[in-house]
C-alpha positions as CSV (number, residue, x, y, z in Angstrom):
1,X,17.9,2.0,20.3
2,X,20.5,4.4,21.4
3,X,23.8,4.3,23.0
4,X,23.8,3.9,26.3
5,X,24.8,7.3,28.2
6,X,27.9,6.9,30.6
7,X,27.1,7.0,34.5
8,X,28.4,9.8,36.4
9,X,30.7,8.8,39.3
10,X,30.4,10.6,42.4
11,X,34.3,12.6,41.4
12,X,31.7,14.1,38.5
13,X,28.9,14.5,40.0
14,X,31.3,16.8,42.5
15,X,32.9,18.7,39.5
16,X,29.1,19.6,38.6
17,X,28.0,20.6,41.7
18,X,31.6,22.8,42.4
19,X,30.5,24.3,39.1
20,X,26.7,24.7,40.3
21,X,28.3,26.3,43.4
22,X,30.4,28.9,41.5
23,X,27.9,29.9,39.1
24,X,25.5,30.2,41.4
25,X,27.0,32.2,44.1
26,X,30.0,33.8,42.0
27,X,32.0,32.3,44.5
28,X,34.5,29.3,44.4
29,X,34.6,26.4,46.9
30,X,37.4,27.1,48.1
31,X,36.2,30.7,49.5
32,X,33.1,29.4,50.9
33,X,34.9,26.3,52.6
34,X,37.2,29.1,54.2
35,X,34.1,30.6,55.5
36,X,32.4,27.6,56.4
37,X,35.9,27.4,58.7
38,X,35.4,30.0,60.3
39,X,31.8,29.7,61.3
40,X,32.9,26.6,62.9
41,X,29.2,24.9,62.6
42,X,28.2,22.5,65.3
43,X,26.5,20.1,62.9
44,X,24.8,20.0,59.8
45,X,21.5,21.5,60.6
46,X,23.2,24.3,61.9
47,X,25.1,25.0,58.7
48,X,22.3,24.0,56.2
49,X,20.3,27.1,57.7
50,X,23.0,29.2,57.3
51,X,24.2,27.9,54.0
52,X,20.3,28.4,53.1
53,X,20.0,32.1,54.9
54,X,22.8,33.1,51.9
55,X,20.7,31.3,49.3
56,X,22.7,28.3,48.9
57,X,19.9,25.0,48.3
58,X,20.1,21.8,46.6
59,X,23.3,20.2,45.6
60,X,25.3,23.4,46.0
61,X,24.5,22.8,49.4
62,X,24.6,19.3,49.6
63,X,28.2,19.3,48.3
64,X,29.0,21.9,51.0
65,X,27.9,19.7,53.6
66,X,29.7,16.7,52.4
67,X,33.2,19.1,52.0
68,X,32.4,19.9,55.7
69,X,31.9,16.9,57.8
70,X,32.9,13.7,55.0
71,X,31.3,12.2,51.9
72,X,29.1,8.8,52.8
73,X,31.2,6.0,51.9
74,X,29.0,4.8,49.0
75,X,29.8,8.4,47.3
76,X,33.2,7.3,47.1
77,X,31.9,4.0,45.2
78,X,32.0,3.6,41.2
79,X,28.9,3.7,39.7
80,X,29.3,0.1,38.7
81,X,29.8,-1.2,42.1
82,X,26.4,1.1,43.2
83,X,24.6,-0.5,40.4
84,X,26.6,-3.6,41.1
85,X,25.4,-4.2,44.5
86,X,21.4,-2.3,43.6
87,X,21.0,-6.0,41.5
88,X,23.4,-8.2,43.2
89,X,20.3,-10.3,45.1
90,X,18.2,-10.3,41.6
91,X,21.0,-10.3,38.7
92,X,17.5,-11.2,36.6
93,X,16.6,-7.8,36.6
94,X,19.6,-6.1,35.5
95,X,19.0,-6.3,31.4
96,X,15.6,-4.1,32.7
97,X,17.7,-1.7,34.0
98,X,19.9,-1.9,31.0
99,X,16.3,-1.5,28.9
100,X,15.8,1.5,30.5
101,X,19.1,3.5,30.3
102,X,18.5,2.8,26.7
103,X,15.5,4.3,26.3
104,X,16.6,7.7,28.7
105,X,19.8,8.0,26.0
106,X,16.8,7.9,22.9
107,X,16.3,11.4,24.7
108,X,17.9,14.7,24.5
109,X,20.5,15.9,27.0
110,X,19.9,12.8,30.0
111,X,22.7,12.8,32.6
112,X,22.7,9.2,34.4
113,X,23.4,9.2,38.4
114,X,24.2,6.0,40.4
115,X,22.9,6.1,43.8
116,X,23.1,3.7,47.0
117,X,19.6,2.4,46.3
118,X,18.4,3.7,42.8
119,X,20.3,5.2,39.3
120,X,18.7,9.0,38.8
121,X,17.7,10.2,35.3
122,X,18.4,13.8,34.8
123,X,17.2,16.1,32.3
124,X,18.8,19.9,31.8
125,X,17.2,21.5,34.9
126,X,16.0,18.2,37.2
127,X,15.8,14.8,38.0
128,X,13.1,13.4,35.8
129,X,13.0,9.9,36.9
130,X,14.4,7.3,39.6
131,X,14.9,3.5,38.7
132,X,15.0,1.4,41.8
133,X,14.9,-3.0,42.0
134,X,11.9,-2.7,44.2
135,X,11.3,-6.4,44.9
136,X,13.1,-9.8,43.4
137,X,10.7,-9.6,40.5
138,X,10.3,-6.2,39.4
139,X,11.8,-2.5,38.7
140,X,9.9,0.3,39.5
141,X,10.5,3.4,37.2
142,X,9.0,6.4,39.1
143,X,8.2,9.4,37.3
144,X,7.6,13.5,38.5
145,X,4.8,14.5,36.2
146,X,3.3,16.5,37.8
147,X,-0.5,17.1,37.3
148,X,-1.3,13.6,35.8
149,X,-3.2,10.8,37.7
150,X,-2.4,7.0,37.8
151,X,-4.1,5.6,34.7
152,X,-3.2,2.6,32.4
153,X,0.5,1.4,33.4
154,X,1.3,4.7,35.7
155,X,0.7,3.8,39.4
156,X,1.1,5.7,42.0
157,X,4.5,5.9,44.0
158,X,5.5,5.9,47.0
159,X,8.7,6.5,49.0
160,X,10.7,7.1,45.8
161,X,11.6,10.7,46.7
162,X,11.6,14.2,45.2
163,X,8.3,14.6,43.7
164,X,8.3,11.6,42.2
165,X,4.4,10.3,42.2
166,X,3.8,8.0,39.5
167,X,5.8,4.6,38.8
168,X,5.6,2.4,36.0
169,X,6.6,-1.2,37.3
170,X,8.8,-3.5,34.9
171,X,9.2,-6.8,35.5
172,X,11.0,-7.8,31.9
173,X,12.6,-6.3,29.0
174,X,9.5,-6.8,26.9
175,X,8.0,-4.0,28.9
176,X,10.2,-1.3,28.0
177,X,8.1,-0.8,24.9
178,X,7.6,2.1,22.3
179,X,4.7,2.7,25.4
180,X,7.3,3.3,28.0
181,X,9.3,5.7,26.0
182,X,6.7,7.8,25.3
183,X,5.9,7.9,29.5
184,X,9.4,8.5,29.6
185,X,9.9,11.0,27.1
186,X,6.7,13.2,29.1
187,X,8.7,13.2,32.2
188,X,11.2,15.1,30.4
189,X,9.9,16.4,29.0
190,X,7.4,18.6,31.7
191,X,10.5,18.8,33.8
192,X,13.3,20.8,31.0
């Protein structure tokens, strides 16, 4: 197995999105905050429909939102202490996780993201896959692949966000077999 891939803190996963900003727009942050200024939004609806109106989406936006009314406080948190506190009721589980991030740095260009509830798996365009401690005894790895039905090991998901439809529940480290990877390896596959 590989290496496993370092975990973006929230201070990088900023830097990317500054740069997704620039080279999206041809703009800097620091122009469109000055705009943002004087706009003077009431709230954040009202300034993700303008941010959208000029073509701004996704984390360009997101990051524009944060800059203008405050980052959550678990941005500001390490990725450790996310993951930290994701297994802290079910330590048992962690070496799955572990498992897993091994098998997502087997795979080409994989940037890993902590989040508040669940560590993102990203590929060179989009998030490919969410892993999130969904109960006491088990690790649900959900998957956007799009097109393909539960069968076998893929279930169907729910409530794990952006697309993602199928799962693949892990309950040990025995199950993040050669089987997995190549589940794995299609969700990146479809989504680079």
């Amino acid at each position: 197995m590989a290496e496993t891939p370092r975990i973006k803190s929230w201070q990088d996963m900023r830097e990317w999105q500054i740069g997704l900003l620039e080279r999206g727009t041809g703009e800097t942050l620091t122009a469109w905050t000055g705009r943002i200024r004087e706009l003077a939004p009431d709230g954040e609806q009202e300034l993700r429909e303008w941010l959208g109106a000029r073509g701004v989406t996704g984390y360009a936006q997101m990051l524009l939102v944060h800059e203008t009314f405050g980052y959550p406080d678990f941005l500001r948190q390490s990725a450790d202490d996310l993951i930290d506190a994701q297994y802290a009721d079910r330590p048992e589980l962690r070496p799955v996780l572990d498992a897993v991030l091994l098998r997502a740095a087997e795979l080409q260009q994989v940037t890993i993201q902590a989040r508040k509830t669940f560590v993102a798996l990203v590929g060179p365009r989009r998030t490919f896959a969410r892993i999130r401690p969904t109960t006491r005894t088990r690790v649900d790895v959900g998957l956007r692949l799009p097109g393909e039905q539960p069968a076998g090991r893929l279930l169907t998901a729910k409530g794990m966000g952006d697309e993602m439809g199928l799962r693949v529940p892990l309950g040990e480290v025995g199950e993040v077999d050669e089987e997995f990877a190549r589940v794995l390896g299609r969700a990146y596959d479809v989504n680079t």
